[in-house]
N, CA and C atoms as an extended XYZ file, in Angstrom:
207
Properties=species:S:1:pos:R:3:atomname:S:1:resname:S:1:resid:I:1 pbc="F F F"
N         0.821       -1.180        0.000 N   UNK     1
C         0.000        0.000        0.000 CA  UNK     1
C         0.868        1.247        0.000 C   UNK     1
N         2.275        0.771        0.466 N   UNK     2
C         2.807        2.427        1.062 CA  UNK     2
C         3.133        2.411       -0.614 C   UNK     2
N         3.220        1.884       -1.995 N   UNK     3
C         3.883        1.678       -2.806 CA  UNK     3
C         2.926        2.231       -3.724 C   UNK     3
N         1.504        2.299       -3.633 N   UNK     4
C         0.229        3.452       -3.816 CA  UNK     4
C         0.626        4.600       -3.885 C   UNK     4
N         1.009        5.105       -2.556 N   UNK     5
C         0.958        6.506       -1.915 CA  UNK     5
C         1.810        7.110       -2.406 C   UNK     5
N         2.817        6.531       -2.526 N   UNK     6
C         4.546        6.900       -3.519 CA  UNK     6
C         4.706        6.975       -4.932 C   UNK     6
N         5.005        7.902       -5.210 N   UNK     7
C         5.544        8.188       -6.800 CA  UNK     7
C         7.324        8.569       -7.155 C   UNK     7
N         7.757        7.607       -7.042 N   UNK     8
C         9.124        7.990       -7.445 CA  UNK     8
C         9.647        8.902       -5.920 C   UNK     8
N         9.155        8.176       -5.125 N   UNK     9
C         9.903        8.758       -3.866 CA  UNK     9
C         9.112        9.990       -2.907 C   UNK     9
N         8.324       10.334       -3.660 N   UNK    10
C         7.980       11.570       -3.224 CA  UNK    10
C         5.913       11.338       -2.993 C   UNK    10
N         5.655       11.644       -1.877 N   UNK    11
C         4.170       11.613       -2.032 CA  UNK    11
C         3.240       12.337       -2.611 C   UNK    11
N         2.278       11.555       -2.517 N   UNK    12
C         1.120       12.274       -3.843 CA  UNK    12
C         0.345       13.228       -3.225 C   UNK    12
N        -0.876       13.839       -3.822 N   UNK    13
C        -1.421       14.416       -2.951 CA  UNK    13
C        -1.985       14.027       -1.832 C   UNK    13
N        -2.708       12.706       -2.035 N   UNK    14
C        -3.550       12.084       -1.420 CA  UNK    14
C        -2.673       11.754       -0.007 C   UNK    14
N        -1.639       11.399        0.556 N   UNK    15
C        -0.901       11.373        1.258 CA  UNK    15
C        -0.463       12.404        1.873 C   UNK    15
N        -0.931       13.473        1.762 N   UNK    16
C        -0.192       15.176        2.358 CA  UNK    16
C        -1.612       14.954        3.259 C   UNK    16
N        -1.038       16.150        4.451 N   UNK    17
C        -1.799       15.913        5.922 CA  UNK    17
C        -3.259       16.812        5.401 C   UNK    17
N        -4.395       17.136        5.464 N   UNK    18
C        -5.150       17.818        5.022 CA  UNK    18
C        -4.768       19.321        6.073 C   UNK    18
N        -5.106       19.937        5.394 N   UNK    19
C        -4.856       21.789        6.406 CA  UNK    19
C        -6.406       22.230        6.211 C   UNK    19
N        -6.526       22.538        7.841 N   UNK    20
C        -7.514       22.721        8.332 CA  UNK    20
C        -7.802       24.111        8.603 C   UNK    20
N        -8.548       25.150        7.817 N   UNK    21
C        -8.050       26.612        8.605 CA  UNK    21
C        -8.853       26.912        9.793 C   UNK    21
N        -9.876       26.005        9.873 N   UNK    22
C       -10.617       26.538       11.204 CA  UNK    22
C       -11.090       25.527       12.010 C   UNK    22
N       -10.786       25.791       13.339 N   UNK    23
C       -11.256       24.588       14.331 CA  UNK    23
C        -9.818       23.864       14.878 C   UNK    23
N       -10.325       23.235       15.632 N   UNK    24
C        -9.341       22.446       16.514 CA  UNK    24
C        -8.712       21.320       15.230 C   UNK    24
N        -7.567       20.342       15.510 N   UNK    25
C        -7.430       19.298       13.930 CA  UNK    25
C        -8.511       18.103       14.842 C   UNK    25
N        -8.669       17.285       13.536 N   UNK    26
C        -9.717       16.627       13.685 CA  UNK    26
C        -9.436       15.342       14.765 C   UNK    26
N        -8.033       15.110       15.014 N   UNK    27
C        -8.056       14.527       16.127 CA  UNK    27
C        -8.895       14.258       17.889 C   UNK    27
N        -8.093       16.129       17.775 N   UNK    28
C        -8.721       16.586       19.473 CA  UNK    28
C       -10.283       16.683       19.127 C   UNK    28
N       -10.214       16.857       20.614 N   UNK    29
C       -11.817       16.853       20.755 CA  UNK    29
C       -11.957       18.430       22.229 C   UNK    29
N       -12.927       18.842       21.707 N   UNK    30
C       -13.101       20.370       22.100 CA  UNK    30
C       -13.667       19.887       23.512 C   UNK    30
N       -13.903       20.388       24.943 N   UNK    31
C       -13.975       19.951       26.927 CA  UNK    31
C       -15.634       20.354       26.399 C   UNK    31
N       -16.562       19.308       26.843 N   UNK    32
C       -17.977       19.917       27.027 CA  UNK    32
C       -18.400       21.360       27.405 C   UNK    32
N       -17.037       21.690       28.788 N   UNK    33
C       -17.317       23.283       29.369 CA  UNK    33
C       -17.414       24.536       28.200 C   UNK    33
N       -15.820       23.858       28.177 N   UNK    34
C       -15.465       24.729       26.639 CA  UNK    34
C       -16.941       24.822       25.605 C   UNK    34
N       -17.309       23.694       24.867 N   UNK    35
C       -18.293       24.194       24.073 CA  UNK    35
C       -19.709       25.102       24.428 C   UNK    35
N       -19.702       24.924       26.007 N   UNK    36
C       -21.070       25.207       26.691 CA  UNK    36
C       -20.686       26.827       26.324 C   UNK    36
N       -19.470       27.152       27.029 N   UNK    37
C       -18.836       28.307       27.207 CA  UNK    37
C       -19.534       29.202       25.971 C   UNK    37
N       -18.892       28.528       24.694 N   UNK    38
C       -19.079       29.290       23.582 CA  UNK    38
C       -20.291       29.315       22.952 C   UNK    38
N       -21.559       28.606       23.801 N   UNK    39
C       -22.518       28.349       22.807 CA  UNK    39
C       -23.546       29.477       23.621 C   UNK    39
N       -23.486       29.351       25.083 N   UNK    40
C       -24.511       29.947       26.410 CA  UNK    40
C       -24.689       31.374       25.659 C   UNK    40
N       -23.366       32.259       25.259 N   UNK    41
C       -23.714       33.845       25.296 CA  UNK    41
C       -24.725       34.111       23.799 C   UNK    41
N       -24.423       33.365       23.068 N   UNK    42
C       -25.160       33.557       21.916 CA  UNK    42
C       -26.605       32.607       21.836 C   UNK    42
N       -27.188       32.081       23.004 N   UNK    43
C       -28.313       31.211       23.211 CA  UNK    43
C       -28.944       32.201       24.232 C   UNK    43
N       -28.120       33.133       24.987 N   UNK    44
C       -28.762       34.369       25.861 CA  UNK    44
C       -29.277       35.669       25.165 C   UNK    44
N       -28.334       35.953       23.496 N   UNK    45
C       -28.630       36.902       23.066 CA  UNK    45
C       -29.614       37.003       22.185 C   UNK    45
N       -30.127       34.888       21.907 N   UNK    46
C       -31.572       34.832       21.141 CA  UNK    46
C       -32.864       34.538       22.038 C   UNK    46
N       -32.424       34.674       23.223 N   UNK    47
C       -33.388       34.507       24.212 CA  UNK    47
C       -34.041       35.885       24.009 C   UNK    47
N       -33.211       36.645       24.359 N   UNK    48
C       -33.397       38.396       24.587 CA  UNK    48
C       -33.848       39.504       23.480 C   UNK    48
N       -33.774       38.643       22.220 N   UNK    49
C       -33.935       39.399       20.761 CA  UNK    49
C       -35.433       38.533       20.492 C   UNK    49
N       -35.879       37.657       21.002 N   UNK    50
C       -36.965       36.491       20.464 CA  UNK    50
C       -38.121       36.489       21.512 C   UNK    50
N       -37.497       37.331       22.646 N   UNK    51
C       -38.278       36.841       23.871 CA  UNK    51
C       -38.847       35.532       24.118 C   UNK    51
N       -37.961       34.442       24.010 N   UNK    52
C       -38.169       33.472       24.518 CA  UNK    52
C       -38.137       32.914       26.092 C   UNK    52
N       -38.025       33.714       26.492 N   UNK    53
C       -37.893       32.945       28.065 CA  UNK    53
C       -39.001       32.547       28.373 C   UNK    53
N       -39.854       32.282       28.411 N   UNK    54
C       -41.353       31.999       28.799 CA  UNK    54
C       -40.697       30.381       27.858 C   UNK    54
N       -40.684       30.714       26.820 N   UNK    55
C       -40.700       28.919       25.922 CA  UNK    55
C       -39.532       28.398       26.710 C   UNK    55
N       -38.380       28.997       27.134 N   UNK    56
C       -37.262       28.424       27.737 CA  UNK    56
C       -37.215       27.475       29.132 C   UNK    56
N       -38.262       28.518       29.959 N   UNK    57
C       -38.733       28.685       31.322 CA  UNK    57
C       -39.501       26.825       31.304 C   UNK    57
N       -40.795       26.925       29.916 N   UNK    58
C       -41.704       25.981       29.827 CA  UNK    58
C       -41.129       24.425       29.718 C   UNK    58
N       -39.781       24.829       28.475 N   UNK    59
C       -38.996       23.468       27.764 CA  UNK    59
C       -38.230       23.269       29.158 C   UNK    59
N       -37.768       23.902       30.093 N   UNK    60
C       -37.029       23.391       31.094 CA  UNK    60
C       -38.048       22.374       32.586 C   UNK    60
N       -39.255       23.321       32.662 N   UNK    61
C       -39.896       22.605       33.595 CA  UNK    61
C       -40.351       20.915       33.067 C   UNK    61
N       -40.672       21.085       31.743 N   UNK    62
C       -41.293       19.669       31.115 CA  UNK    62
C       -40.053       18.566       31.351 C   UNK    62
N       -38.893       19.512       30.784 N   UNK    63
C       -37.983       18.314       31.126 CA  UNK    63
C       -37.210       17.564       32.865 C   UNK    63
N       -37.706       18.747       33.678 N   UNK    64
C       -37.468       18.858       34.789 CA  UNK    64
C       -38.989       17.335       35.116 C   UNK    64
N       -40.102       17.836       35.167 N   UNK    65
C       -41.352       16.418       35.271 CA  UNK    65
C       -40.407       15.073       34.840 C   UNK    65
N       -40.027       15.035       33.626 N   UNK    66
C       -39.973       13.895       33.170 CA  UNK    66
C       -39.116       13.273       33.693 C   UNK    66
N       -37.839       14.182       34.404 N   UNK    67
C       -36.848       13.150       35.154 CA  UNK    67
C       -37.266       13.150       36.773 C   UNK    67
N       -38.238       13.318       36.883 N   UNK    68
C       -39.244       13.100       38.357 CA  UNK    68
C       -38.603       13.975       39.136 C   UNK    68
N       -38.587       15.352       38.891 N   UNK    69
C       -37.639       16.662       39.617 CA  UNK    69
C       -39.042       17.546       40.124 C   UNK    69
């Protein structure tokens, strides 16, 4: 297979690492906090533009019943 990837010594494209310009590389994996972090301020600023808190308030108590809270 490595004899695929090789052309006269030198690799092909298909063998070059892919470049990623945005985001972590696809290895890592981003801390739950971390994503909460980045997701909370912009889930507060469609609360506040949508006036959703009443639907927020509602979707939280239903799910609050269902786990017997």
């Amino acid at each position: 297979m490595a004899e695929a990837l090789r052309t006269r010594g030198r690799r092909t494209l298909a063998a070059l690492p892919t470049v990623r310009p945005f985001g972590p590389p696809r290895g890592d994996r981003r801390h739950p906090l971390v994503a909460t972090a980045m997701v909370l301020p912009l889930a507060a600023l469609l609360v506040v533009l949508f006036g959703g808190w009443e639907a927020v308030v509602a979707q939280a108590s239903s799910v609050g019943v269902m786990l017997g809270r």
